[in-house]
N, C-alpha and C positions, 0 to 999 in steps of 0.2 A: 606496503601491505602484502604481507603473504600471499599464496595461493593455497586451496582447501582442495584435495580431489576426494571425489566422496563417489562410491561404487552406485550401482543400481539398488534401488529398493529387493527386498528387506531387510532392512539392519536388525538383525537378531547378535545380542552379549553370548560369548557361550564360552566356556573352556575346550569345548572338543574342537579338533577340527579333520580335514579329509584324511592327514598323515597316520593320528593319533584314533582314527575309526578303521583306517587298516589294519594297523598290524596289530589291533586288537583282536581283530577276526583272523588274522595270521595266527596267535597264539591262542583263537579256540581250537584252529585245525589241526594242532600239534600234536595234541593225546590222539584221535584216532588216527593219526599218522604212525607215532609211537609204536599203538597195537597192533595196524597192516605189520611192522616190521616184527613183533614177535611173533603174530599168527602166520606169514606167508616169508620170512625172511629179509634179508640185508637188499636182497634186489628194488623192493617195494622203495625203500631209501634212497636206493641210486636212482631208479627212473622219477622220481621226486625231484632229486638234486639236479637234474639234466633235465627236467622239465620247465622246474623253476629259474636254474639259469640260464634257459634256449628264452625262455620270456623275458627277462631283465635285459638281458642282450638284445634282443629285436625291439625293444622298447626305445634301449639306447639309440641303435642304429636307426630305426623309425624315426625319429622326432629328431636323429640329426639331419641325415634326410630329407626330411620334409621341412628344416630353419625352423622346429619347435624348439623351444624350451625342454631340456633334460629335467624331468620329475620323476627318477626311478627310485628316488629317495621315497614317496609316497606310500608306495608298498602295495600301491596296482599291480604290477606285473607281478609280485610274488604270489600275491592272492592268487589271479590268473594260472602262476604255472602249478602253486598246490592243486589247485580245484580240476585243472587240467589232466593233474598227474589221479586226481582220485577217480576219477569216472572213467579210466581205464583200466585193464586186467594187469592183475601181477607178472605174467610173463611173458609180456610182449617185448621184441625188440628196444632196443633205447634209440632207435633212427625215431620211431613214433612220435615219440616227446615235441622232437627238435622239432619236426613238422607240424604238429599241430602246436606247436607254442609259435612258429610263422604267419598261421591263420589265423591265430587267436588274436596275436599280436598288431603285426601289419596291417591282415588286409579284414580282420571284424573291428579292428578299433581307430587304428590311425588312418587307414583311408576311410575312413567313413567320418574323422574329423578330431579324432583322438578321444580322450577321455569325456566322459560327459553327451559325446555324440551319436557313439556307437547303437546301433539297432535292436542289436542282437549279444547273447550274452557271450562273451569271445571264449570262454573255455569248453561253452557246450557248442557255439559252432566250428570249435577246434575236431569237437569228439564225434560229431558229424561227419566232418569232415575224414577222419580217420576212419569212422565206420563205415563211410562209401568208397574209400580207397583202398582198404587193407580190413575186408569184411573175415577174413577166415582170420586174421589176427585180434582180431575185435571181439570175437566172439566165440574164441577158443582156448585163447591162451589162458584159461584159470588156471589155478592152483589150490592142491588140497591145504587147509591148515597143517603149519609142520606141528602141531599140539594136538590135532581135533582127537586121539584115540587117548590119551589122558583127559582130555577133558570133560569129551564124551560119557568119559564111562566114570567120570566121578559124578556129572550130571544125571546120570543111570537111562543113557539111555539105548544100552545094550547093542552099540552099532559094531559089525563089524570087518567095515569095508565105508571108504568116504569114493562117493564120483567130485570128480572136477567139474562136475557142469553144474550150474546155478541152482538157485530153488526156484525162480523164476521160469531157467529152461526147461528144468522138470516138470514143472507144474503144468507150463502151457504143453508140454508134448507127452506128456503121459500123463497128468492128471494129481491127484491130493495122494493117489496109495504112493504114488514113488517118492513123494517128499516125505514119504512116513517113512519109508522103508528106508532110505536113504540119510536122515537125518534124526528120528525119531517118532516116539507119538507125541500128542498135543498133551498137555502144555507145556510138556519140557523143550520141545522145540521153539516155541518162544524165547525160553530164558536162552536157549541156543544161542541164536538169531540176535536177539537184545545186548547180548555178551561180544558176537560178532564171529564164531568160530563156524564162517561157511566159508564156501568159495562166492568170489566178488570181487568187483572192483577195488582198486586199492583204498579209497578212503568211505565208502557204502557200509561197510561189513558192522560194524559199531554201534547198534543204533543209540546206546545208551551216551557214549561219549558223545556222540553227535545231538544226542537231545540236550543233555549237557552245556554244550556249547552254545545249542540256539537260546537257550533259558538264560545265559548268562547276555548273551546280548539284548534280548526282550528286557533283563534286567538296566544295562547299560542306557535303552532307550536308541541303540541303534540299530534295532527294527521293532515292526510292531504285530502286535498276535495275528493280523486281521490275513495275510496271505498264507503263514505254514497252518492254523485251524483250519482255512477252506479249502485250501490244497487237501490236507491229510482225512478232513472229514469227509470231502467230497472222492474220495479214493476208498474211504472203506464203507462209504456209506450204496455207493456204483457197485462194488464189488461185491458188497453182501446180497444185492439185489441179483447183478448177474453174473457172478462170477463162480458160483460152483454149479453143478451138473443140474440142477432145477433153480428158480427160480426163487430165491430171499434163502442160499445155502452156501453162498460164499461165504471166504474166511477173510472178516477187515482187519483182522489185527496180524494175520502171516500176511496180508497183500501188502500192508505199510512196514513191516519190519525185514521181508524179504528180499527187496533190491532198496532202488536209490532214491525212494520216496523221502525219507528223513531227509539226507544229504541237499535234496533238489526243493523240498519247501524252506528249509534251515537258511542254507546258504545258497544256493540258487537262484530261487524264484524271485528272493529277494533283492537281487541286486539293485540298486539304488537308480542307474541310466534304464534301464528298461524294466524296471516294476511302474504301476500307475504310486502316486502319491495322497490321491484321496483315498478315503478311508473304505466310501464304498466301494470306489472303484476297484480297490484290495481284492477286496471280498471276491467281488463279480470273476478280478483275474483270477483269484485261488483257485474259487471253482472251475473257469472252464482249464486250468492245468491238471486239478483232479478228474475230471471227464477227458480230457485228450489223452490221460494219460493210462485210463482203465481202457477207454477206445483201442487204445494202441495193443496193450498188454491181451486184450482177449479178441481183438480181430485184425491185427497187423501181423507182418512176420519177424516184428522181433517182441520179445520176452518181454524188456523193457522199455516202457514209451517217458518216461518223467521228462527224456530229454528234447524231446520232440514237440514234448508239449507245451516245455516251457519255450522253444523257441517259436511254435507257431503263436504263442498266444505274448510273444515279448513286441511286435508290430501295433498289438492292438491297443496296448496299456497308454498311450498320448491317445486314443480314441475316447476308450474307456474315463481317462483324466476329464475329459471334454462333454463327455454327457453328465457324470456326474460333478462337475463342477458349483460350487456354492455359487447365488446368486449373489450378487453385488446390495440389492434394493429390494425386501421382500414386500410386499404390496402394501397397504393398510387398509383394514376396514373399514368401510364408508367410505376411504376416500377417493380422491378423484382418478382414476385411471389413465 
């Protein structure tokens, strides 16, 4: 008589599986990859490529290392080194990559137990990481669109002169006149922003290919609406309240299209080991990622908090899991207790 080895419950039929949900999300990140490369240059490309291959490499070597199983086939570590390479500035050294695709790799994934175990989401505690080590290269290194004065001015929106610092640094250190002056008036600075021709990190700048992206996997079924709506609501909804110079005069649609909000509820917030899985529990994370991360943005010292806020709030989502968890045995009426 044969032997049957039958895994743990749930047996769920499916066509997808962990390979074939990566590097789906590998080729939504392409097109705003694409455009970093005609809006900031061929650099944007190379510290991609050296991002993404310091990741596949320290995956290899991790998990031989540690007598794991090689799965660089998966397409974890590429995810990893794109999303790496986008939450950093276009002209930062290529040492950067390498190092924080070590931290992301090594010591946020496989020593914490490798895939599936990690706490914390390894590209954004790479970019922590980098940002507490190499803060003047973190948050300097921008670059002007090499386009923005054609495109600008087909847009009409009369600039003439681009800064290299954000709209975000703008914003928090001088206020709404300098991102006007700087960028345009409303609401052509929208379609700016939307199109992606500011300065930003390498894969931020997009929002439309990025939304793009997220809709086609909401499509897919491999994620669901319930963390990027409370993320992005509860970001413009904080912001409108306190984020311009009185109170209910904020702006929630430059707050979400001007840094890495799109990017960080899309592909981010989502990742699969450190989002909750319940649906309310979603929700509850969204929101406190859009509250940590308008906290951040208008009383911390840096411009942009999404990253911060998805990793203080990525410890709590197995908590979050645990209170909202279904019950097993819902009571019945009348009967016995």
């Amino acid at each position: 008589m044969g032997l049957w080895k039958v895994s743990i419950s749930p047996h769920v039929r499916s066509n997808e599986s962990v390979e074939k949900i990566m590097w789906t999300v590998v080729a939504c990140l392409v097109p705003p990859l694409v455009l970093s490369v005609f809006i900031f240059g061929i650099q944007t490309l190379i510290i991609t490529a050296v991002s993404v291959a310091s990741c596949v490499a320290a995956e290899v070597l991790s998990q031989k290392a540690l007598g794991r199983r090689v799965t660089v086939k998966d397409g974890s570590a590429v995810i990893t080194g794109m999303l790496l390479a986008f939450v950093i500035p276009p002209g930062v050294n290529y040492l950067l990559p390498v190092l924080g695709a070590v931290m992301a790799i090594y010591i946020g994934k496989h020593l914490l137990g490798g895939i599936g175990y990690n706490i914390f989401n390894p590209a954004l505690l790479a970019r922590a990481f980098l940002l507490a080590t190499f803060p003047v290269a973190m948050t300097s290194a921008w670059l002007p669109p090499l386009s923005d004065m054609a495109i600008f001015s087909y847009l009409g929106t009369g600039i003439d002169a681009v800064s290299t610092a954000t709209p975000l640094a703008l914003l928090k250190e001088q206020g709404m006149a300098a991102v006007i002056e700087q960028f345009g008036a409303i609401p052509n600075i929208y379609t700016t922003f939307l199109l992606g021709w500011r300065p930003g990190c390498i894969g931020e700048t997009s929002g439309l290919l990025i939304v793009l992206g997220g809709l086609y996997l909401l499509y897919r079924g491999y994620i669901t609406w319930h963390i990027p709506a409370s993320v992005l609501a509860s970001i413009a909804l904080l912001t409108w309240i306190f984020g311009g110079e009185a109170y209910l005069t904020g702006d929630p649609l430059l707050a979400i299209l001007s840094g890495g909000a799109l990017l960080g509820a899309f592909f981010m917030a989502n990742d699969y080991v450190t989002c909750p899985t319940n649906k309310t529990a979603q929700l509850v994370y969204g929101v406190g990622v859009g509250a940590l991360t308008v906290l951040i943005r208008l009383k911390g010292g840096y411009p942009e908090g999404i990253c911060y806020a998805i990793l203080l709030m990525n410890p709590v989502s197995a908590v979050l899991d645990n209170w909202f968890k279904p019950k097993r045995f819902a009571p019945v009426a009348g009967g016995a207790k």
